[in-house]
C-alpha positions as CSV (number, residue, x, y, z in Angstrom):
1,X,-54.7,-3.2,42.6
2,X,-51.0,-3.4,42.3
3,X,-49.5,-1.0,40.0
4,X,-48.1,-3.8,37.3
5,X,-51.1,-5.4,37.7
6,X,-51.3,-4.7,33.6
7,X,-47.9,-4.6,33.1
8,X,-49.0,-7.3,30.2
9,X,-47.7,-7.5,27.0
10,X,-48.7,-4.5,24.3
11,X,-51.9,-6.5,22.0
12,X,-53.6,-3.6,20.8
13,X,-50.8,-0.4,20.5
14,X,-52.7,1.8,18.7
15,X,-55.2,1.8,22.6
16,X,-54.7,4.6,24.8
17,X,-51.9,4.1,27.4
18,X,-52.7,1.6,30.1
19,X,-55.1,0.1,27.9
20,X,-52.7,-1.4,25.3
21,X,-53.1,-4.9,26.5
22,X,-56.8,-5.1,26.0
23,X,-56.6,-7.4,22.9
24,X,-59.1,-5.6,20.7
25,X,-59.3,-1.6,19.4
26,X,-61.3,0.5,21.6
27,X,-63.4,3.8,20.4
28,X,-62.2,7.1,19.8
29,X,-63.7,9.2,22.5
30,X,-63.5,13.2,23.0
31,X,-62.7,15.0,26.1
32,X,-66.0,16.3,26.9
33,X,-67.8,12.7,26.7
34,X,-64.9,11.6,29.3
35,X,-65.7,14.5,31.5
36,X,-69.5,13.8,31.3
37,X,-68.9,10.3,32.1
38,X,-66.8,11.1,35.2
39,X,-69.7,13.3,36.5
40,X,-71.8,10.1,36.1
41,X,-69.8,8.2,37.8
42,X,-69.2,10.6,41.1
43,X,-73.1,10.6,40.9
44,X,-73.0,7.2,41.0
45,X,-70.4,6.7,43.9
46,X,-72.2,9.4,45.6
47,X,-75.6,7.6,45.3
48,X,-74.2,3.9,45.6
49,X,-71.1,3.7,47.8
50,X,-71.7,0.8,48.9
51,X,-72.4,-1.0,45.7
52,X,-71.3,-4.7,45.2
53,X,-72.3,-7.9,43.3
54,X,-75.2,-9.2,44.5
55,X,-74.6,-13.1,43.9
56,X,-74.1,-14.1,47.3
57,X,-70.3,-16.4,47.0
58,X,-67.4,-16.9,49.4
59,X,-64.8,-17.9,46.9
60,X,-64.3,-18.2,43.2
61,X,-65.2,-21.6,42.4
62,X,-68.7,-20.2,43.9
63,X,-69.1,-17.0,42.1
64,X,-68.3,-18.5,38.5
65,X,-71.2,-21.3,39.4
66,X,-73.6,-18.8,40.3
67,X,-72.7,-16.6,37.5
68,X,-73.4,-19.1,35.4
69,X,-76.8,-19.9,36.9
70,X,-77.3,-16.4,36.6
71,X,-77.6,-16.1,33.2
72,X,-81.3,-14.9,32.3
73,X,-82.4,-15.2,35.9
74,X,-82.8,-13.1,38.9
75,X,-79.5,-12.5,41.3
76,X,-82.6,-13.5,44.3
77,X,-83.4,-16.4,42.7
78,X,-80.1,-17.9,42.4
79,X,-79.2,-17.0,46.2
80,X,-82.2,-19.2,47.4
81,X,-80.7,-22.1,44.9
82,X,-76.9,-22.1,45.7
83,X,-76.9,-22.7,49.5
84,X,-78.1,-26.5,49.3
85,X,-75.7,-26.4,45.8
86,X,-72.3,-25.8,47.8
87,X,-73.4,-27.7,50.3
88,X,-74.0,-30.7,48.2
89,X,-71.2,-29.8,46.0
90,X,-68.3,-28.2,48.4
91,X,-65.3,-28.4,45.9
92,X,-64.6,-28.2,42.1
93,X,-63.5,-31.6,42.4
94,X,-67.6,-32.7,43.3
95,X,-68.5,-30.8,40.5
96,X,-66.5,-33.2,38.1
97,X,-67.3,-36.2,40.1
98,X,-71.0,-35.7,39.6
99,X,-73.1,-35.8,36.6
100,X,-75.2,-33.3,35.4
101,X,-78.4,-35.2,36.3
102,X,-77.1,-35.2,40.0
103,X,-76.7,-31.5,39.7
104,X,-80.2,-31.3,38.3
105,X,-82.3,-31.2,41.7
106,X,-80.6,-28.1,42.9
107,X,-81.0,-25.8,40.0
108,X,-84.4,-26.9,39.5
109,X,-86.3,-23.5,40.3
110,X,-84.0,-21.7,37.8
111,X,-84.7,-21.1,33.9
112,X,-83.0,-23.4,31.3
113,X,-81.6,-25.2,34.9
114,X,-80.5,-28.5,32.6
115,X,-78.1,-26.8,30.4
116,X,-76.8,-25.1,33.2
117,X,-76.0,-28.0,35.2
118,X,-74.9,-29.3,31.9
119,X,-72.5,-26.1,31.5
120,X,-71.3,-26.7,35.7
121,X,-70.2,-29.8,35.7
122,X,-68.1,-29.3,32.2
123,X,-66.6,-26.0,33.6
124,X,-65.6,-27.5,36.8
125,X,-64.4,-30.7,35.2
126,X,-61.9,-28.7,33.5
127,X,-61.0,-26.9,35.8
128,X,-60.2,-30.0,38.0
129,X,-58.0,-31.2,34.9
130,X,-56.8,-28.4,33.1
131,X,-56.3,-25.7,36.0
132,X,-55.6,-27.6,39.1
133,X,-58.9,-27.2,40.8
134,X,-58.4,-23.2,40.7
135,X,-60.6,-21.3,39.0
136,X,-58.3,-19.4,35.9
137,X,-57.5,-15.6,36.4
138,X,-57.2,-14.6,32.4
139,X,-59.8,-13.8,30.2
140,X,-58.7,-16.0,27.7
141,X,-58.3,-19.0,29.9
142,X,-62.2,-18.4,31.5
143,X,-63.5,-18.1,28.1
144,X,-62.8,-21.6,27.0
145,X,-65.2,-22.7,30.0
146,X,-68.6,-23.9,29.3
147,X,-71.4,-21.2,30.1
148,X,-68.5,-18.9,30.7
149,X,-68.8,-15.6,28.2
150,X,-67.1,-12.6,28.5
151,X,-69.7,-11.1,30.8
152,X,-69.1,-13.7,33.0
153,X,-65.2,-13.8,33.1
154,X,-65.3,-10.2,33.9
155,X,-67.7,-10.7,36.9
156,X,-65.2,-13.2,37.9
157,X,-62.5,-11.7,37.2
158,X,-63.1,-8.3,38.7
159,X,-65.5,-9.4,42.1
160,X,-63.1,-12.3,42.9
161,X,-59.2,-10.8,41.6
162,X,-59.4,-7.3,41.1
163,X,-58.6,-7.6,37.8
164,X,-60.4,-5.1,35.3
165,X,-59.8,-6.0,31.5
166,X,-63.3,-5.2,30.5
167,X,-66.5,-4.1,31.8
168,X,-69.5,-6.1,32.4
169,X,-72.5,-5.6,30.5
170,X,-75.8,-7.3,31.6
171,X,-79.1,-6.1,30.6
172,X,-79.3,-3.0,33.2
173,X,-75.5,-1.6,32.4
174,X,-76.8,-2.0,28.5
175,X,-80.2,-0.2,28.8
176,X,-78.7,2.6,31.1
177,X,-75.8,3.0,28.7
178,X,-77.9,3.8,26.2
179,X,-80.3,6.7,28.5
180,X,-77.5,8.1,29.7
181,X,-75.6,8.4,26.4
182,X,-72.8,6.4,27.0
183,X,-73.0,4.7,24.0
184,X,-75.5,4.6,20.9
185,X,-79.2,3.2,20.4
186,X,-78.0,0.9,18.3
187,X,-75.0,0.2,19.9
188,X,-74.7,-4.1,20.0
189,X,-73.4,-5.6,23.8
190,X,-69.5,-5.5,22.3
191,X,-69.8,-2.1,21.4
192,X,-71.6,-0.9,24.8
193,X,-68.6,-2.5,26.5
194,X,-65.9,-0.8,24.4
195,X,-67.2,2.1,24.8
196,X,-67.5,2.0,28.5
197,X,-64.0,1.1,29.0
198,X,-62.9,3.9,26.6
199,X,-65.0,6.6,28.6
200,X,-64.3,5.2,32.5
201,X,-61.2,4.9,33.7
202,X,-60.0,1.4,34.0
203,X,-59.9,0.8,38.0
204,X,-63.8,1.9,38.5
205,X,-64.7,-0.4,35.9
206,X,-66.3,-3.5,38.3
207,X,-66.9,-0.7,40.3
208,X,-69.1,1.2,38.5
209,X,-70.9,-1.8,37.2
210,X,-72.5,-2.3,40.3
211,X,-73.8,1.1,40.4
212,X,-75.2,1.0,37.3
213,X,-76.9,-2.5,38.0
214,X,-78.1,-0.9,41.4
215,X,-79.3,2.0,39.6
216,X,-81.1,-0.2,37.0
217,X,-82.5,-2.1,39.2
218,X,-84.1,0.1,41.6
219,X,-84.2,3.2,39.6
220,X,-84.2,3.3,36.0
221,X,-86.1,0.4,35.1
222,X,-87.0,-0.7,31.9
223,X,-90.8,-0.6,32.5
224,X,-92.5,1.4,35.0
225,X,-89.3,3.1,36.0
226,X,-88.8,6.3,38.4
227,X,-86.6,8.3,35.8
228,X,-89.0,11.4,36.0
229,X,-88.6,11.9,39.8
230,X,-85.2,10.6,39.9
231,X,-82.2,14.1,40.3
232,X,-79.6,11.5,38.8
233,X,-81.9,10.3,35.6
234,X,-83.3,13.9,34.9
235,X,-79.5,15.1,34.5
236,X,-78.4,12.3,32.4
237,X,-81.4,10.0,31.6
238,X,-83.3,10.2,27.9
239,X,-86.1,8.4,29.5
240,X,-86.8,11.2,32.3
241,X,-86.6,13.7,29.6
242,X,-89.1,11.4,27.6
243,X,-91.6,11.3,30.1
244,X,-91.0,15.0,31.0
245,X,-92.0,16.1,28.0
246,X,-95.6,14.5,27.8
247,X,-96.2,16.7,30.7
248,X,-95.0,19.8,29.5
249,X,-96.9,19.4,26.0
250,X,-100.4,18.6,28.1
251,X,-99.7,21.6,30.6
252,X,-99.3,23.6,27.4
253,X,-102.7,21.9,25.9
254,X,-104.4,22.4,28.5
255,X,-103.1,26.3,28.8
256,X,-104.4,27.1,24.8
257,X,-107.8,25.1,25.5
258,X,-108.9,27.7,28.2
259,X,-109.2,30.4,25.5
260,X,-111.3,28.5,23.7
261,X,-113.7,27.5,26.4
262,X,-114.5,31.0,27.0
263,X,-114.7,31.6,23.5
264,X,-117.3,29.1,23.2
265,X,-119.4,29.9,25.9
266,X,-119.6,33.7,24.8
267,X,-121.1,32.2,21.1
268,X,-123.6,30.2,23.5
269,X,-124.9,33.4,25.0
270,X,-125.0,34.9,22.2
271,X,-126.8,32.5,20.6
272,X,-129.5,32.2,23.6
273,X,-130.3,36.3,23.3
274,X,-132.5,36.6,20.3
275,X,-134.9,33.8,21.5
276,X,-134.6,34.9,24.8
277,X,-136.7,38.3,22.9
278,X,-139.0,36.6,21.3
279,X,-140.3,35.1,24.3
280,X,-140.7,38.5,26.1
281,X,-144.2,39.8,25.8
């Protein structure tokens, strides 16, 4: 990352410094949440240094199609698809050739796969005739894609540029947000992301995404998670704390129902002695 890399103009000066040309206000945040958030993410580097985008790609053009095909299907299941795709379909140029029904047969095995071919053969269109054939490198300029919102600009921009001007929220980053206390309950996708970028600083930002999707993925899950045994999640996680508490309140039953159970069974005796006289002789 170069250091004008956001030497952009100032949009938003009321923004913390090197954050002024992020077009929209961002959070007021104290100290002590930055600090906690920077022990998350040195937990996270230390768990995940290795972490990276999953979609398989080898250039732009390929990681905005199969972040497009990504959209409310699996990272897996889109790998197996793309291969024959880029094969079939090597340039943006035979994306805007093709129509959508010629697209059709390779995103077959994918969820909503007609809209998305649909949404491909638009994008790339324009960016054969608007762009050059290269695939934009603002936010602004992706966003007028088809299928292209802001989560997937920023996987674009920030897997295949190095540019961070926001941080991507997908269904894991949102849900783990939210245990670890990065952002509220009720906190919508826009506000998850602002409030990310006011807590992280800005160059660990498609960084730290990646650890939080790994985490997600493998770890804190949104059913049938391992938060309880997890040293990261019990630190930081509501949902660890939430199942750990079910098992501190039956330990504690279980501790005040052995009293009883004595208590019960001297009544029993007592109750046996009389008629155990009058049988006697």
């Amino acid at each position: 990352m170069s250091p004008g890399e956001y030497d952009a103009p100032v949009r938003t000066p009321t923004n913390p410094k090197g954050l002024r040309d992020i077009p929209f206000p961002l959070p007021d945040v104290t100290a002590a949440e930055k600090r906690r958030a920077k022990r998350i993410l040195e937990a996270m580097r230390e768990r995940y240094p290795d972490a990276r985008c999953e979609l398989v790609y080898n250039n732009p053009r390929e990681l905005l199609v199969a972040t497009i095909l990504s959209a409310q299907t699996t990272d897996v299941a889109v790998n197996k698809a793309t291969p024959a795709l880029f094969a079939r379909f090597p340039t943006a140029q035979a994306f805007a050739d093709a129509s959508p029904e010629d697209i059709e047969p390779y995103v077959r095995t994918l969820g909503f796969f007609r809209n998305k071919a649909v949404s491909i053969q638009s994008a790339m269109r324009d960016v054969v005739e608007r762009f050059g054939g290269e695939v934009p490198r603002t936010m602004d300029e992706l966003l007028t894609l088809r299928g292209a919102a802001r989560k997937t600009a920023n996987v674009v921009l920030g897997n295949a540029f190095g540019v961070n001007v926001g941080f991507v929220v997908d269904t894991h980053i949102e849900r783990l947000s939210k245990r670890f206390g990065l952002a509220p309950e009720d906190a919508t996708v826009a506000m998850v992301e602002r409030r990310l970028m006011a807590l992280i600083p800005r160059d660990a930002w498609t960084d730290l995404s990646h650890m939080l999707i790994w985490h997600g993925r493998r770890v804190c899950k949104a059913r049938n998670g391992l938060c309880a045994e997890d040293a990261i999640c019990k630190a930081y996680c509501s949902n660890a704390r939430a199942a750990a508490s079910p098992a501190r309140a039956s330990t504690k039953s279980a501790a005040a129902k052995k009293p009883a159970k004595k208590k019960a069974a001297k009544k029993r005796t007592k109750r046996k002695t009389p008629a155990t006289r009058r049988k006697a002789p």
